[in-house]
C-alpha positions as CSV (number, residue, x, y, z in Angstrom):
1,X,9.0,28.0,-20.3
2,X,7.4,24.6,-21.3
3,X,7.7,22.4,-18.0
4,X,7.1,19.1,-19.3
5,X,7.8,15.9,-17.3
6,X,11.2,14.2,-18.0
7,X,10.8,11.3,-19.9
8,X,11.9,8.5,-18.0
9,X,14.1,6.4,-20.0
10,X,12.0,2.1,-20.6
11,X,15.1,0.4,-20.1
12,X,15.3,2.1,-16.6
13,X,12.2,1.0,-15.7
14,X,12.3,-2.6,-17.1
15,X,15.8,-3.1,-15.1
16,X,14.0,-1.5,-11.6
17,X,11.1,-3.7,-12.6
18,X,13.8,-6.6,-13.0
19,X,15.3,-5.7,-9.6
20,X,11.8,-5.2,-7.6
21,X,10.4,-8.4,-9.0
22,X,13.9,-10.4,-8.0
23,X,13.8,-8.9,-4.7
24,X,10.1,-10.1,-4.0
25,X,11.4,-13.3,-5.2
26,X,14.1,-14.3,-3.1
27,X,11.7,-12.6,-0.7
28,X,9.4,-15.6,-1.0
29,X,12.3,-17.9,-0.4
30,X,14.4,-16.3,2.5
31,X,14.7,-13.9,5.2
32,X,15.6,-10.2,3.9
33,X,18.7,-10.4,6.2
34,X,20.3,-13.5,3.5
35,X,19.0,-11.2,0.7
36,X,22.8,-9.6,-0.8
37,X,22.9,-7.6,-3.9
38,X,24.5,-10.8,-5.7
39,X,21.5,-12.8,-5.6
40,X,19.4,-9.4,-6.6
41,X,21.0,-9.3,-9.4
42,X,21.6,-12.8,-10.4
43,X,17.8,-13.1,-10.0
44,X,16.9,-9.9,-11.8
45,X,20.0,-11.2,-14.7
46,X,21.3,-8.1,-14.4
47,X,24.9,-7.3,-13.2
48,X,25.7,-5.9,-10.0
49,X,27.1,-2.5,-11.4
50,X,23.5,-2.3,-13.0
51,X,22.2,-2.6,-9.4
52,X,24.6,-0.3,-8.0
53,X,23.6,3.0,-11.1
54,X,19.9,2.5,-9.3
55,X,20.6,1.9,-5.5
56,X,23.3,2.5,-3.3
57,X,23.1,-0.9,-1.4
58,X,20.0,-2.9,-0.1
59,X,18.8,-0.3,2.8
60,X,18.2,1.9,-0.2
61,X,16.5,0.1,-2.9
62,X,14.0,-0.6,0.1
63,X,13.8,3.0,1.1
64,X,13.1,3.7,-2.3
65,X,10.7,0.8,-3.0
66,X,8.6,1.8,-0.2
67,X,8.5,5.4,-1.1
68,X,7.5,5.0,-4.8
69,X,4.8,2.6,-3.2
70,X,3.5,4.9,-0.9
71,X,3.4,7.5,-3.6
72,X,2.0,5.0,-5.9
73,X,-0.8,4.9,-3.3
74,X,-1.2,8.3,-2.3
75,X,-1.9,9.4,-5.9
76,X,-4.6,6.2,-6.4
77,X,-6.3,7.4,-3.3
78,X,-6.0,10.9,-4.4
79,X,-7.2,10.6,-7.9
80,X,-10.5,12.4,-8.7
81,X,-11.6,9.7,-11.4
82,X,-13.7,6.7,-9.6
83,X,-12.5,3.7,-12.1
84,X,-16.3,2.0,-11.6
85,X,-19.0,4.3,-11.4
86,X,-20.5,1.5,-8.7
87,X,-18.0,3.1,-6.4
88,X,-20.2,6.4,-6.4
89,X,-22.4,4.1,-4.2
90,X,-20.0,3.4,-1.8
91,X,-19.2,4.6,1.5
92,X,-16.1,3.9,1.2
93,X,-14.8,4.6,-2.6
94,X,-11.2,5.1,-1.6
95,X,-11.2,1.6,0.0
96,X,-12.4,-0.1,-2.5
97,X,-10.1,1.6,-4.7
98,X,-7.4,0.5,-2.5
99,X,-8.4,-2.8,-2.2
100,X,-8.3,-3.8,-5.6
101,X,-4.6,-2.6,-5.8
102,X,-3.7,-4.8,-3.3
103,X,-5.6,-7.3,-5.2
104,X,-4.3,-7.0,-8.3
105,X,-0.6,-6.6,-6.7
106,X,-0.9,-9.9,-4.3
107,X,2.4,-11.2,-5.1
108,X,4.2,-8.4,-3.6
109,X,1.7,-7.6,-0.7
110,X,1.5,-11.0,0.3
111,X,4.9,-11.1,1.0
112,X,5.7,-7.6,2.2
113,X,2.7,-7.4,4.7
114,X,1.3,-10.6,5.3
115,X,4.7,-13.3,5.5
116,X,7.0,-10.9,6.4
117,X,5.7,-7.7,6.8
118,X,8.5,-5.6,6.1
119,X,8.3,-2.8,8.4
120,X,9.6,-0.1,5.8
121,X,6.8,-1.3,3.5
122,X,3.9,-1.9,6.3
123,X,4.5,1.8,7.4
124,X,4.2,2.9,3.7
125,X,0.7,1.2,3.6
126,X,-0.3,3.2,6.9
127,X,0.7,6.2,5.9
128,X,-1.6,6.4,3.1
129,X,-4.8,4.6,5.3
130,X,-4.0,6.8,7.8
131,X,-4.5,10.1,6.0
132,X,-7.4,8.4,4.1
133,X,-9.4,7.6,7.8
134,X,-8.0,11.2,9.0
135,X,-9.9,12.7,6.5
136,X,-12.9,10.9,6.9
137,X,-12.9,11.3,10.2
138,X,-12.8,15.0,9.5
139,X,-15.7,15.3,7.9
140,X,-18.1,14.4,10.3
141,X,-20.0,16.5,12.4
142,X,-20.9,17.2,15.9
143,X,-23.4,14.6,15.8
144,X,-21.3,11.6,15.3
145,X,-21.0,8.5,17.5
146,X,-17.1,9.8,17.8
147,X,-17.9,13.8,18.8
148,X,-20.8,12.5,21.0
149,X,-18.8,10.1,22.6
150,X,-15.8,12.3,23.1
151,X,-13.5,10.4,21.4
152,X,-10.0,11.8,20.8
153,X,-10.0,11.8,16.7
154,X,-6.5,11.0,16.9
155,X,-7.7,8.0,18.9
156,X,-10.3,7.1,16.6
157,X,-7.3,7.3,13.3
158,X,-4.7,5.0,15.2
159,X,-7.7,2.6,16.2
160,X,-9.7,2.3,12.7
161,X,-6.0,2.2,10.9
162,X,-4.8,-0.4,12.7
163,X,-7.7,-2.7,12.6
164,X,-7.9,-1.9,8.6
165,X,-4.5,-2.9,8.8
166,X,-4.8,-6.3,10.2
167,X,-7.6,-7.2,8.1
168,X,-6.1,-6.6,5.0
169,X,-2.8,-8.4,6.1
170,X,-5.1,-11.4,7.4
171,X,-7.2,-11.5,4.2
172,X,-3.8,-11.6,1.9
173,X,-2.8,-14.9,4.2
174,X,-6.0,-16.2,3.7
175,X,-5.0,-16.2,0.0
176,X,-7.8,-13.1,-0.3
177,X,-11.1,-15.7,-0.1
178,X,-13.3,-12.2,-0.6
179,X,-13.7,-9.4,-3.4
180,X,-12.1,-5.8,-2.5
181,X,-15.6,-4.2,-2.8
182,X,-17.0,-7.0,0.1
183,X,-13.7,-6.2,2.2
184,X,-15.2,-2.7,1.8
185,X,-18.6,-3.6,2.6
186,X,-17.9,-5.3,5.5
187,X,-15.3,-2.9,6.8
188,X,-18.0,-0.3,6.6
189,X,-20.7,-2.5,8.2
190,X,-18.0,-3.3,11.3
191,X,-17.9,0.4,11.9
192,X,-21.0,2.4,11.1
193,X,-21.1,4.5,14.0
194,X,-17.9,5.6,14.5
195,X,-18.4,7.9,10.8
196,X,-22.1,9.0,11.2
């Protein structure tokens, strides 16, 4: 049995791009509480039934906007291929690779995590962070500053997560002033001991 992956119809995706981009929009402009499914589709020039064969109502499109992000992320941290083979000489590859998806996706970072940081969205950022410090984290060995030190690595996750957090939601309201591969750098530099 050939097992093929569906082929998802264009004009789906253009009119959940439509609707993603409108939400951001009106995102920009007002608090998600005044955001109805109206203006999402007067914004996205769609009509509301369009809306309504995608998502169920707003709590929806959300859930599923922040699930095909995390996913989205997931598979970028995930992928085997290193898109610049200067990554191979950094310590942190993943970040960087991270980095310049947030980069090249300010619009709707900006928004989501820095202005109004979203929970829905700020814990589908984490999840991904998370797993990618878990798993750096355990890969050292008995001679790091964190074993040494007796450091719960569960500690250690919730601590390095959160501050990558913060920076990356203080650099996109900064208007990002430095590259993803310094972030990465510098991220690196702020924490050497706690991974060697």
């Amino acid at each position: 049995m050939d097992s093929k992956p569906t082929r998802v119809d264009p004009r789906v995706l253009r009119t959940k791009q439509l609707i993603k981009e409108a939400f951001i929009d009106l995102l920009r402009e007002m608090d998600i509480e005044k955001i109805s499914v109206n203006r999402i589709a007067e914004r996205a020039t769609i009509n509301r039934v369009t809306f309504y064969l995608h998502y169920q109502d707003i709590p929806d499109m959300l859930e599923k906007l922040s699930a095909e992000m995390r996913d989205e992320l997931s598979r970028l941290l995930k992928s085997p291929e290193l898109s610049d083979p200067a990554e191979e000489e950094s310590d942190w590859p993943m970040l960087v690779r991270l980095l310049e998806h947030i980069a090249d996706n300010e619009k709707i970072y900006k928004v989501i995590l820095a202005s109004k940081r979203i929970p829905i969205f700020v814990d589908a950022l984490l999840s991904p962070i998370v797993e990618m410090i878990t798993d750096k984290i355990e890969t050292m060995d008995e001679g790091s500053f964190l074993a040494k030190a007796n450091i719960p690595k569960d500690f250690a996750v919730w601590f390095c997560s959160s501050a990558l957090m913060g920076t990356i939601s203080a650099w996109l309201r900064q208007d990002s002033p430095y590259t993803p591969r310094y972030m990465a750098k510098q991220f690196s530099l702020l924490l050497p001991y706690y991974f060697k």
